[in-house]
C-alpha positions in Angstrom: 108.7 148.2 86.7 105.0 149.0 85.8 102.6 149.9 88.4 100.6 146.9 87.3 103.3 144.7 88.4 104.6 147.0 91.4 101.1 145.9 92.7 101.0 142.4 91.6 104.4 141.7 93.8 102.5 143.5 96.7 99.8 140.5 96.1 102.5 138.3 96.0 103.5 139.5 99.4 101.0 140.0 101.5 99.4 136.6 100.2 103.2 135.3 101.5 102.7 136.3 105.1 98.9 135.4 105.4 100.2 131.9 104.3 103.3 131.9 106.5 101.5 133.5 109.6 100.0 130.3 110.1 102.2 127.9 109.5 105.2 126.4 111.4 107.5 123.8 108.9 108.4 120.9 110.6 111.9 121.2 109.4 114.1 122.7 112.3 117.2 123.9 110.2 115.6 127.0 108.4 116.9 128.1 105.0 119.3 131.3 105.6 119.2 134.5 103.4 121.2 137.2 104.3 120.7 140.2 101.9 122.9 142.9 102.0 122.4 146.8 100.5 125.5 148.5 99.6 125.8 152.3 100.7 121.6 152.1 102.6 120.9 154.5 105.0 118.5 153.9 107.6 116.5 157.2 107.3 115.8 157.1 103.6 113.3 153.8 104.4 110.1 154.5 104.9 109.8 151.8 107.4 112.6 154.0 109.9 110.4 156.9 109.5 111.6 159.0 106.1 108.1 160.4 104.4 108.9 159.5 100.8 107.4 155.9 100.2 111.0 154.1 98.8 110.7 150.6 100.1 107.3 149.4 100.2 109.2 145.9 100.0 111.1 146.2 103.1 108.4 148.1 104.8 106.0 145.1 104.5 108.9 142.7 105.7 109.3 145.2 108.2 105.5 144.1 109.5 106.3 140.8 109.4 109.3 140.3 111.5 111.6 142.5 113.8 113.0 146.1 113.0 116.0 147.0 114.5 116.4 150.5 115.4 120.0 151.5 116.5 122.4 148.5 114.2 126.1 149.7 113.7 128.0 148.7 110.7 131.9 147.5 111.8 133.1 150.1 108.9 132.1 153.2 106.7 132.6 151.6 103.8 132.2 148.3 101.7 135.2 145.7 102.6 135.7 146.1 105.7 132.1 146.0 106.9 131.1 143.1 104.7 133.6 141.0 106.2 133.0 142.0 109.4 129.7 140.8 108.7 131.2 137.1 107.6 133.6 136.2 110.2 131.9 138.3 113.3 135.3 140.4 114.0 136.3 143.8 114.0 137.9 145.0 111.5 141.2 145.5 113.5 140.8 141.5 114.0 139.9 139.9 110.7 142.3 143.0 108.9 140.9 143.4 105.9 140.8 147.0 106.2 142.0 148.4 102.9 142.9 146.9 98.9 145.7 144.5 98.8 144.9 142.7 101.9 143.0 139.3 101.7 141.4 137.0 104.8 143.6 134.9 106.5 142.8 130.9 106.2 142.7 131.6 110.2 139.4 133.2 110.6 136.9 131.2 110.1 133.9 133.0 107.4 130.0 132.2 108.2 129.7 130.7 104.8 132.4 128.1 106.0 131.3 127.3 109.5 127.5 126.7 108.0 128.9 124.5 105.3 130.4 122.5 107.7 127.0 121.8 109.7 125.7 120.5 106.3 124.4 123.9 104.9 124.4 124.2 101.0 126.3 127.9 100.2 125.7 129.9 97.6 126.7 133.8 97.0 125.6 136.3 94.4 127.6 139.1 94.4 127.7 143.0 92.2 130.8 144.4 93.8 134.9 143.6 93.7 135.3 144.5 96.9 132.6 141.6 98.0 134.7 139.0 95.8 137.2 136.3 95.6 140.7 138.7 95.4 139.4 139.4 99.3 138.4 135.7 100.1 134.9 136.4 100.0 134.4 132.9 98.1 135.3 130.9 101.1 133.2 128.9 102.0 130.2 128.9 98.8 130.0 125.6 96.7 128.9 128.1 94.3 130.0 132.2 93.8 128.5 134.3 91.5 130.8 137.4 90.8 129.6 138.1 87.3 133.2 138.4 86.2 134.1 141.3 88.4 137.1 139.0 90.1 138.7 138.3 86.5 140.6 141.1 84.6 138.3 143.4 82.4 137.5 146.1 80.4 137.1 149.6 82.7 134.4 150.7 80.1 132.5 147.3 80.0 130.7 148.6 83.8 130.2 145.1 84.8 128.5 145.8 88.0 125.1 144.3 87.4 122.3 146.0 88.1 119.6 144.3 90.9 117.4 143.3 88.1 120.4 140.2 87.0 121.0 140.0 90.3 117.6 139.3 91.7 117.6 136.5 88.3 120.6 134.7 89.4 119.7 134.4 93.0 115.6 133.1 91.9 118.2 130.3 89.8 120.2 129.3 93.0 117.1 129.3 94.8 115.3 126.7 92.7 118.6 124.9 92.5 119.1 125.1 96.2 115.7 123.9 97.6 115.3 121.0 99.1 118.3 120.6 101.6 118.8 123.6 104.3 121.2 126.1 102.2 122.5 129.6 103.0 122.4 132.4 99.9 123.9 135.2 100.3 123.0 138.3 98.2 124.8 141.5 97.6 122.9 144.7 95.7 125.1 147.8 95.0 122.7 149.7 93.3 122.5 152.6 95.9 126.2 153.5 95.7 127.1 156.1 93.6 127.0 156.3 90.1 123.5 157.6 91.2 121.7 156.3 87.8 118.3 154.5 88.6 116.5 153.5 86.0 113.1 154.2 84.2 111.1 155.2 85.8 112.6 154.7 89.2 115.2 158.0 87.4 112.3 160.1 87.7 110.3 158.7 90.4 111.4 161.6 92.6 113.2 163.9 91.3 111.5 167.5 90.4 112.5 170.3 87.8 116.4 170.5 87.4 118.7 172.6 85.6 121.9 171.9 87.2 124.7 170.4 86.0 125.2 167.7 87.9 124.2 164.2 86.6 124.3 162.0 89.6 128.0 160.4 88.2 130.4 160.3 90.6 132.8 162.6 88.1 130.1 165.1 88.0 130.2 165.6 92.2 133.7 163.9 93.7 135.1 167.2 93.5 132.2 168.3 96.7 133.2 165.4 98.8 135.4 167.8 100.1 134.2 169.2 103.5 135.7 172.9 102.3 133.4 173.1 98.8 129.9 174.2 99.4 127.2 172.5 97.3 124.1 174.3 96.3 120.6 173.2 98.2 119.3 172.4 94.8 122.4 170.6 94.1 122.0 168.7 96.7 118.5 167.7 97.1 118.7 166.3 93.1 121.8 164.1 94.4 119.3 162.9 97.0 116.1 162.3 94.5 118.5 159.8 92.3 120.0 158.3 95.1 116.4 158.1 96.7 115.5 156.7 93.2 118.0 153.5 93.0 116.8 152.3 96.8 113.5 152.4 95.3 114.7 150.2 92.1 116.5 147.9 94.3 113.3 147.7 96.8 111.4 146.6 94.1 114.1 143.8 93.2 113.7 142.3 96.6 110.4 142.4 96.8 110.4 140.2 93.1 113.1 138.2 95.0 110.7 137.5 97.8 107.8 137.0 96.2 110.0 134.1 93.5 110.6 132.2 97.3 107.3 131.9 97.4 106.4 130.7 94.0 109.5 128.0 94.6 108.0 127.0 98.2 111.0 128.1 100.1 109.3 130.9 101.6 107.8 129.3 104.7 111.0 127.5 106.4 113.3 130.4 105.3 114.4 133.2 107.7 115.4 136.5 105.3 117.9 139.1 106.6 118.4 142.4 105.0 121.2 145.1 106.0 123.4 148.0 104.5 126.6 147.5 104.8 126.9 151.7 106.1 125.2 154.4 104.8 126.5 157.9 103.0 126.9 161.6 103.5 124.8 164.5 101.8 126.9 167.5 103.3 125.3 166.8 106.9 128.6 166.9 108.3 130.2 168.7 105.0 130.9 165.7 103.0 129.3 162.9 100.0 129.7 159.4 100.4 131.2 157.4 102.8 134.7 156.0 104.1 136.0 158.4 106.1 133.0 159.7 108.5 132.1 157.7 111.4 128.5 160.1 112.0 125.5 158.4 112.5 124.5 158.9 108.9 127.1 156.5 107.9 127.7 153.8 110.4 124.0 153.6 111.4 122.1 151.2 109.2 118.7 149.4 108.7 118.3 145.8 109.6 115.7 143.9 109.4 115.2 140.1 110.1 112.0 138.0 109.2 111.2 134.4 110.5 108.7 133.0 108.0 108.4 129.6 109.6 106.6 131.4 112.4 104.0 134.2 113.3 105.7 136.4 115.8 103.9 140.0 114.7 105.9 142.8 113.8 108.1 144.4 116.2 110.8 146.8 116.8 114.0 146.3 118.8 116.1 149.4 120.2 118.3 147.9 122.2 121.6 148.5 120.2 123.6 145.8 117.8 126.1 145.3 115.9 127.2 144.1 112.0 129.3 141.6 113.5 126.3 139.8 116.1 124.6 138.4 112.6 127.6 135.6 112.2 126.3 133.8 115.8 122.8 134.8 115.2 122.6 133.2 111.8 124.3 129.9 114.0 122.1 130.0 116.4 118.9 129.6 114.0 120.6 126.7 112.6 121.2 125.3 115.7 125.1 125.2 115.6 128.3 126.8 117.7 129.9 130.1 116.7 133.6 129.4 116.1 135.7 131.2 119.0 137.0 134.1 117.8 133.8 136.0 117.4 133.7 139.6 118.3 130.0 139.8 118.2 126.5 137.6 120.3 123.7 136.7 119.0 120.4 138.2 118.5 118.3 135.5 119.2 117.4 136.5 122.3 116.0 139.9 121.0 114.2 138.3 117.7 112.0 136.0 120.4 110.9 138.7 122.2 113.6 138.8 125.5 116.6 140.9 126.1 120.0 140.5 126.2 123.1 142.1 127.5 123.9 145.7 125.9 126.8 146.0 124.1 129.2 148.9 122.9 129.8 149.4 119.2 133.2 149.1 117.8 133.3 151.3 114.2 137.0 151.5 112.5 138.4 153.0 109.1 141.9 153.3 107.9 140.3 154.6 104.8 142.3 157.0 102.4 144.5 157.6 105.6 142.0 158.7 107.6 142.7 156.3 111.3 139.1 157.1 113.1 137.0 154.6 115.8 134.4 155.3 117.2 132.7 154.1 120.3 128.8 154.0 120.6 126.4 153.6 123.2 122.3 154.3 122.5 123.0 157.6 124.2 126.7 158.3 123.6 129.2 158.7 121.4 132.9 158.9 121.1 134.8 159.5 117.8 138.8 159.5 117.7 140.6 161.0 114.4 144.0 159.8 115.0 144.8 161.1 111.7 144.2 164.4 113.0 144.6 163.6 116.8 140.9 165.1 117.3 138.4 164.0 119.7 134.0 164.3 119.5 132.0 163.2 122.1 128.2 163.3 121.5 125.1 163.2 123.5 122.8 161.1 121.4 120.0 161.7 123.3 119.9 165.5 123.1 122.1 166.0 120.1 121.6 163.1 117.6 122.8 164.8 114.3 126.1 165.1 116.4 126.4 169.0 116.0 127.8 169.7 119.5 131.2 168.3 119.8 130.9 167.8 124.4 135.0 166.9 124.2 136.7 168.4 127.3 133.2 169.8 128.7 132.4 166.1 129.7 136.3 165.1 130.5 135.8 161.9 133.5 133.5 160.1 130.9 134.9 160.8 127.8 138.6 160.1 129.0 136.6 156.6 129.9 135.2 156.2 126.8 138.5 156.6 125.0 140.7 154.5 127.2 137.9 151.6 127.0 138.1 152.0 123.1 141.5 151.4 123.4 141.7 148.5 125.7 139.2 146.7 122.8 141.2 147.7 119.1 144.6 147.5 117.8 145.6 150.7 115.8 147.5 149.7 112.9 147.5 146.2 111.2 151.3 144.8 111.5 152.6 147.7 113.5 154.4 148.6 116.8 152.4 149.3 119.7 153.6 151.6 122.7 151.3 151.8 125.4 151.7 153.9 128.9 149.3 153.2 132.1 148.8 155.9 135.4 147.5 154.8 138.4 145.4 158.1 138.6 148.0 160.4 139.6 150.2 162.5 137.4 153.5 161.4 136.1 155.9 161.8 133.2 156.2 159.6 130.4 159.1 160.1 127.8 161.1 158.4 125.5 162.6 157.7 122.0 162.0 154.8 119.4 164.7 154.3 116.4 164.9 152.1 114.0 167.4 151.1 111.2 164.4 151.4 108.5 162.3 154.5 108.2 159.3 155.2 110.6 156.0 155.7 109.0 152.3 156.2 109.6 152.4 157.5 113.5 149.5 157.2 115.3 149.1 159.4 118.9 147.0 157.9 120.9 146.9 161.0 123.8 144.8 163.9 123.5 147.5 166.5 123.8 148.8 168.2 120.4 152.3 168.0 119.4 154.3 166.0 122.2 155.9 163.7 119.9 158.1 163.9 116.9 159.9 162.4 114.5 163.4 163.4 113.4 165.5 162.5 110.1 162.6 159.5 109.6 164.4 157.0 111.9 163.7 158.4 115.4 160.2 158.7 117.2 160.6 161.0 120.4 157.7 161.9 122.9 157.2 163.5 126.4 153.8 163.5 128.3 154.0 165.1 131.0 151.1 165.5 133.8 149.6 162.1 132.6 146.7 160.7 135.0 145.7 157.8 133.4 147.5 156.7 129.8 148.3 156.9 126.2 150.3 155.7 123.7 151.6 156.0 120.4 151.4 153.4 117.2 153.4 153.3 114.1 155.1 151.2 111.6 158.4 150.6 110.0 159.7 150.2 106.9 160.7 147.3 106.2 158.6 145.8 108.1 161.9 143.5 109.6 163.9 146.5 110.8 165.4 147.0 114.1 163.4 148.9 116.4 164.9 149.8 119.8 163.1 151.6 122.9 164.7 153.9 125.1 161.5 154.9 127.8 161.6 156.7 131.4 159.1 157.3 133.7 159.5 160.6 135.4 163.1 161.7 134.0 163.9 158.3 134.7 165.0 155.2 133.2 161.8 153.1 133.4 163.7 149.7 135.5 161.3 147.3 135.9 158.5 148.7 134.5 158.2 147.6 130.9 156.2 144.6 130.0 156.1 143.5 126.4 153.8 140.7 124.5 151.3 138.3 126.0 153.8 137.1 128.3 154.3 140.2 129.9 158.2 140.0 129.7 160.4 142.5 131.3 163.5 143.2 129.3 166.6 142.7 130.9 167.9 146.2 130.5 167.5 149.7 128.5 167.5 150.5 125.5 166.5 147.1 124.4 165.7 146.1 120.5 163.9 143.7 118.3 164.7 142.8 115.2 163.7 140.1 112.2 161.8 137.2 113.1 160.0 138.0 116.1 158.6 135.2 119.4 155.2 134.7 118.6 154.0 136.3 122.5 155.7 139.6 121.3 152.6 139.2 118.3 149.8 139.7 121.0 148.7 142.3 123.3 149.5 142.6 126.7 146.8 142.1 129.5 146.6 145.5 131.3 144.4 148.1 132.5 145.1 152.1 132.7 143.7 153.4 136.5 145.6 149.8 138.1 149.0 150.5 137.6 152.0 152.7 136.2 153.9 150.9 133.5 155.2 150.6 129.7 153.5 148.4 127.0 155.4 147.1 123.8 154.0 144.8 121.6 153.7 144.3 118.0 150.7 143.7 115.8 151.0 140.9 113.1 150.9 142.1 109.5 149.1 140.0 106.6 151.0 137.0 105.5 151.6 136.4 102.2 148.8 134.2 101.7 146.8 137.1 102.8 147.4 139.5 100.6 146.1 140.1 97.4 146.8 141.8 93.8 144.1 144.0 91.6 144.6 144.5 88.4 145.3 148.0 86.6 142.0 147.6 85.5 140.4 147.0 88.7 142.0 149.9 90.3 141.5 151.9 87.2 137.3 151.3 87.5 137.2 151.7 91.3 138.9 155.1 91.0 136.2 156.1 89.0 133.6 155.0 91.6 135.8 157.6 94.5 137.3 153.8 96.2 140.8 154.7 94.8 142.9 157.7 95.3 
C-alpha cells in the first residue's frame, strides 16, 4: 500500500466518524461485525501504548468507540479461543479443545442464535482451525473458507492473505445490506510464517545479517524455553511480526472505509479482537499454545457504535472472550441462549459498570493441562502437566517474573480451589474429588480399571503422592489435607471398568462418597462402573471444599461421534509446518 493511498483511507476514515458522530439511524437492529486478529498482542498496537505507529486503523477506531484494557482470551491458541468466542463457554464446556474434536449440535453458536432473530450470517474465514471440520459454519447462510476445509495441496499455502480477505468480506457486505446481517471476519496474517509484504516487509525492520527468515522452520527449534535466541535474533522476529499487523491494519482500515462507501457504516457496530497473543522469549518461549502469561492470553479489544457519538473511551474493568456472545445479543435486542459462560458488556460500552468477573484461561495444548485464574490484580497459573503452581501480583509484578506461590498460601490455596469449583480437567474423563472442613485429615485410595489408565492429572499441590502401577492401578495418599484435591484421568477404552476403593483417615470412607449430580452414595466399597453409564453420573456434583469432608466421583462426557472430526494427511501435513502439529 502506497502512502498516497495509506492517506486517502485515513480520509476515508475520519470523514466516516464526522458523518457518524452526528447521526443516529432510525433502525434499532444494528448491523454486527465482529473482526477477529489471529495471534494480536495487545502491546504491539499503538493505541495500548507500544511507540512504533502499527495500526493507525485501529487506533482511529480506537477514538471513536470504547478501548478495553484488561480482555482475556478463553485459550492461548486459535480453536479453542475462537469458539469460545461463538458459543460464550469455556473451553472445558463447549470441548473443542484440541484437532479431531468438532462442536456438539448441543451448544448453541452466536451465528445460530442471531439467525434465528432474523439476522443474515455470513463468515469469511483464512484459517482451518476457524472452519467447517470444527463446526464453525453453523449457523452462516453463507461461509467463506477459501478451500482450506476441502483436501489440498500442502505446497499450494492457501491461507489467503488480508488483502482477498478484506475483497470477499467488501462482496458480502454489498450483498448483505439492506436487512440487519452479522459478518464475521477472520485475518491470520500475524501468525507465523512472519512474511509481510512490500513494503510493510521492510517497514520496520533495520540492518540484518542473521539467518533467520521469519519462517516458522527457520525459528521452531527456539520455541524451546532451554535454547537461547540472540537479541538481534530476536528483535528481527519482532520487526516482521510488527510488519504483518501493520499489513493487516491497513486491510481493515480499506475494510472500513468500503462500509462507508456501501452506506452500511452508520447503523453498524464493528468489533475487533485477537484471538491471544504470542511469546518473544519473555518467559523463554515463541508463539503461543502452551503459556498462559499475560503476553499471550491478554488481548486488544475494541468495540465501535457508529450509529451513535459516544466519544472515545477506555474501559479497565476486566472481560472476557466469552462476554462478546451476550453482548453482541444484547445490541440486537435478543436473549443469550442458557448455557453462556460469559455477561454482557453493554453496560460498560454505555458508560456504567457492571459486576467484576474472574477470567477462566484453559489449554490442553501439545499436553500441556494449564488454567489460569485472573483478577485485574492477581493471577493464578496451574501446570497440571507438571503439577506446578504461579501466583502473580499484577499490580507490582505485571511481566509475571516473581512466582508469590507458598509466600501468599491463604489466598492462593483460594484461588486454586475456586478454579477448580468453575472447570472440568479433562474432556470425557474420570473425576475424583476430596473436600476438608479446614482441619487436617488423610485421604487415600486406589482406582483400577480393566483398560489402561492414561493422562493423570493431580490436582494437589504436593509432589509425588500418587502413582500408577502396571498401567491399570492409580494409588494416592494425602495426608495432612486442610481443605481438598483431587486427581483426573482417563481410561482406555473409554468403556472400561473403573472401580474405587477410598478411605478417609486409614479408613474405609462409609458414607462419605457422593457421585454424579445426584449426589448418590454407593451402597458399599470398592464399588465400579462400567459401559453405559446413568446420565447424573455425566455431571458434577454440587459441593464446596471448607463445608464438609467427603469423596467426589463423577465422570466427564467425551465427544460423541457426531462431534468429532477427521483432517486430512494434508491438513495435518500443512499445520505441522505452521508449529499446530507435533
Amino acid at each position: 500500500m502506497t502512502e498516497r493511498s495509506r492517506a486517502k483511507i485515513l480520509g476515508f476514515l475520519i470523514a466516516l466518524m464526522a458523518l457518524t458522530g452526528c447521526r443516529r439511524e432510525a433502525e434499532s437492529r444494528p448491523d454486527l461485525i465482529l473482526i477477529l486478529v489471529d495471534t494480536l498482542r495487545r502491546d504491539h498496537l499503538h493505541a495500548y501504548g507500544y511507540p512504533r505507529e502499527t495500526s493507525p486503523f485501529l487506533d482511529a477506531l480506537a477514538k471513536k468507540g470504547v478501548l478495553f484494557e484488561q480482555a482475556i482470551s478463553a485459550a492461548p491458541w486459535t480453536l479453542p479461543a475462537a469458539m469460545s468466542l461463538m458459543t460464550g463457554r469455556l473451553p472445558s464446556s463447549h470441548r473443542v479443545q484440541n484437532d479431531g474434536l468438532k462442536l456438539s449440535p448441543a451448544i448453541p453458536t452466536l451465528a445460530e442464535t442471531l439467525r434465528e432473530s432474523g439476522y443474515r450470517t455470513s463468515a469469511v474465514v483464512s484459517h482451518i482451525y476457524v472452519a467447517r471440520p470444527f463446526g464453525f459454519d453453523r449457523g452462516f447462510d453463507q461461509f467463506e473458507d477459501f478451500g482450506l476445509s476441502k483436501d489440498y495441496r500442502f505446497e499450494a499455502g492457501l491461507e489467503p492473505r488480508a488483502e482477498r480477505v478484506t475483497d470477499r468480506a467488501l462482496e458480502q457486505i454489498r450483498n448483505l445490506k439492506g436487512r440487519p446481517f452479522f459478518l464475521f471476519i477472520h485475518y491470520f496474517d500475524p501468525h507465523w510464517d512472519y512474511d509481510p509484504p512490500a513494503p510493510f516487509d521492510t517497514r520496520f525492520t533495520g540492518p540484518y545479517r542473521g539467518k533467520l527468515t521469519g519462517k516458522y522452520q527457520s525459528f521452531s527449534e527456539y520455541a524451546n524455553p532451554e535454547r537461547s535466541l540472540a537479541p538481534e535474533d530476536l528483535q528481527h522476529l519482532r520487526d516482521l511480526y510488527d510488519g504483518e499487523i501493520a499489513y493487516t491494519d491497513s486491510q481493515i482500515g480499506r475494510l472500513l472505509a468500503g462500509m462507508e462507501r456501501e452506506g452500511v457504516a452508520g447503523r453498524s457496530v464493528v468489533v475487533v479482537l485477537g484471538d491471544h497473543g504470542e511469546e518473544f522469549k519473555e518467559h523463554g518461549s515463541l508463539g503461543h499454545g502452551r503459556s498462559l502469561y499475560d503476553e499471550v492470553i491478554r488481548i486488544p479489544l475494541l468495540v465501535a457504535d457508529f450509529r451513535r457519538s459516544r466519544g472515545s473511551r477506555r474501559v479497565s474493568d476486566q472481560v472476557r472472550t466469552q462476554d462478546l456472545f451476550p453482548t453482541l445479543c444484547a445490541l440486537a435486542g435478543i436473549p443469550a441462549p442458557r448455557g453462556i459462560q460469559g455477561e454482557s458488556l453493554l453496560p460498560l460500552l454505555d458508560g456504567g459498570a457492571r459486576p467484576s468477573h474472574a477470567a477462566i484461561t484453559e489449554t490442553i495444548r501439545f499436553d500441556a493441562y494449564r488454567k489460569s485464574y485472573r483478577l485485574p490484580d492477581r493471577k493464578l497459573i496451574v501446570s497440571l502437566d507438571n503439577n506446578r503452581r504461579e501466583f502473580y501480583d499484577l499490580r507490582a509484578d505485571p511481566g509475571e517474573r516473581t512466582n508469590l506461590w507458598g509466600k501468599r498460601g491463604e489466598e492462593s490455596l483460594e484461588f486454586e480451589q475456586t478454579l477448580f469449583e468453575q472447570v472440568d480437567v479433562l474432556g470425557g474423563g474420570w473425576n475424583l474429588r476430596w473436600s476438608s472442613d479446614g482441619t487436617p485429615h488423610r485421604f487415600s485410595g486406589t482406582i483400577e480399571t480393566d483398560g489402561l489408565i492414561t493422562e493423570v492429572v493431580p490436582l494437589f499441590p504436593e509432589v509425588g503422592r500418587h502413582r500408577v502401577r502396571q498401567g491399570r492401578h492409580l494409588d494416592f495418599d494425602l495426608q495432612g489435607v486442610a481443605r481438598g484435591g483431587g486427581l483426573s484421568f482417563g481410561v482406555d477404552p473409554p468403556g472400561a471398568r473403573v472401580g474405587f476403593s477410598l478411605a478417609l483417615d486409614g479408613k474405609v470412607a462409609a458414607g462419605l462418597v457422593f457421585v454424579g449430580a445426584r449426589r448418590t452414595r454407593p451402597s458399599s466399597q470398592p464399588f465400579s462402573f462400567a459401559g453405559g453409564l446413568p446420565s447424573d453420573i455425566l455431571l458434577r456434583p454440587s459441593y464446596r471444599s471448607g463445608e464438609e469432608v467427603a469423596f467426589f466421583v463423577w465422570k466427564n462426557p467425551g465427544p460423541s461421534r457426531e462431534e468429532s472430526t477427521e483432517l486430512t494427511d494434508a491438513m495435518k501435513q500443512r499445520l505441522r509446518s505452521l508449529g499446530y502439529v507435533r
